[in-house]
C-alpha positions, 0 to 999 in steps of 0.5 A: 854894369850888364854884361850878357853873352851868347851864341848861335851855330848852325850846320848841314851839308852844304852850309855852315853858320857861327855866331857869338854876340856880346852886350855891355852896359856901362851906367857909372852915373844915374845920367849917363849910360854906354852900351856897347854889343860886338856881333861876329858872324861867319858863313861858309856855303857850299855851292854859291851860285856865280853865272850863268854861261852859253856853251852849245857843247854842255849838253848834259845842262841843256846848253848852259853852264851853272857855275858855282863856288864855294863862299867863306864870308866873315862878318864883324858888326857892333852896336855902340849907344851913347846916352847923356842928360847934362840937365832936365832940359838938355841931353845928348843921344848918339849912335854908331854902326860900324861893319866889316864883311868879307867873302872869299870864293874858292873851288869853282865847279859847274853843274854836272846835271839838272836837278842834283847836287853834284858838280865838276870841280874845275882843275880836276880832269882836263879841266882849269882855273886861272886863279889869277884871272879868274877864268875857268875852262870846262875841257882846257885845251878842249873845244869848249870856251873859256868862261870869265868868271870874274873876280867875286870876292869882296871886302865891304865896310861901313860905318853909320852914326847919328847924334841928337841933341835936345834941349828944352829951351822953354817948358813943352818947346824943344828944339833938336839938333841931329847929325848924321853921317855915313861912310862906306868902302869897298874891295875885291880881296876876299881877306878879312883884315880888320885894321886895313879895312877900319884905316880905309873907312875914316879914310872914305869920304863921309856923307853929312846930314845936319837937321834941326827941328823946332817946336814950341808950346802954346798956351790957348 
């Protein structure tokens, strides 16, 4: 068994990154080997940008309004090989990607002026967010409108897998058989939920792709 491990981390002022990895290789025979590499990465961004909005009164951004947020994403992947040779002539080879990531928006704000890094958070000072709705006001019960940010926040998952199996059915002719199949969800929830989102991905309904190629060898 091969077993390696690391890590990456990354910070700054507006961005923080973390990301540990693990590979496992297990060969029990001399004709059969799995690997398995988790990969867990999480990113955290200050000042996501959302929209941008109209809004003759924000005068100090030129009629516009720059809204941003910040953004917490995790995101677990894994690398999962299989592979199998029965005989010389007959192997199997299999592949599977599964992924989950997820993004939370919180704390919207607007730019406060061109050409810096500075913002007007809203729900300070007279300013509101409907976290329900997602609706920000700039001013509340102000003569500036009310800006429908929507809902960003996101759970994506996906899962992505092949299998080929060859078999040399006469020397220097083969034939493969693949299968290829995708599945893929999505959500507006910002939460990491590991067992919801892998349930609702063997739930999805899945994409098949059958091939089968042949070659034969002749002799001249």
């Amino acid at each position: 068994m091969v077993f390696n491990w690391g890590w990456f981390t990354y910070q700054s002022e507006w961005q923080r990154q973390y990301e540990p990895f693990v590979t496992v290789e297990w060969r029990p025979t001399s004709n059969f080997s799995l690997s398995f590499g988790p990969d867990f990465f999480h990113d955290f961004e200050n000042s996501q940008y959302i929209g941008t909005y109209d809004d003759p009164l924000a005068a100090s951004t030129f009629g516009r309004r720059y809204v941003f947020a910040e953004l917490s994403q995790n995101t677990l992947s894994a690398s999962i090989r299989v592979n199998w040779t029965f005989t010389p002539t007959l192997s199997l080879q299999m592949y599977v990607q599964p992924l989950i990531s997820a993004g939370e928006y919180t704390n919207f704000k607007e730019l406060a002026r061109p050409s810096t890094y500075e913002f007007n958070r809203y729900g300070d000072g007279s300013s509101t967010f409907d976290g329900v709705n997602y609706v920000a006001d700039p001013d509340g019960s102000g003569p500036a409108p009310s800006i429908p940010v929507g809902n960003p926040n996101f759970c994506f998952g996906s899962i992505r897998g092949n299998a080929v199996l060859r078999w040399e059915y006469f020397p220097g002719s083969t034939v493969y058989f693949v299968w290829t199949q995708t599945r893929s969800d999505v959500e507006d929830i910002g939460e990491f939920q590991f067992n919801h989102s892998m349930s609702r991905l063997f739930d999805a309904t899945p994409d098949n792709i059958f091939l089968i190629k042949l070659s034969y060898w002749w002799s001249l």
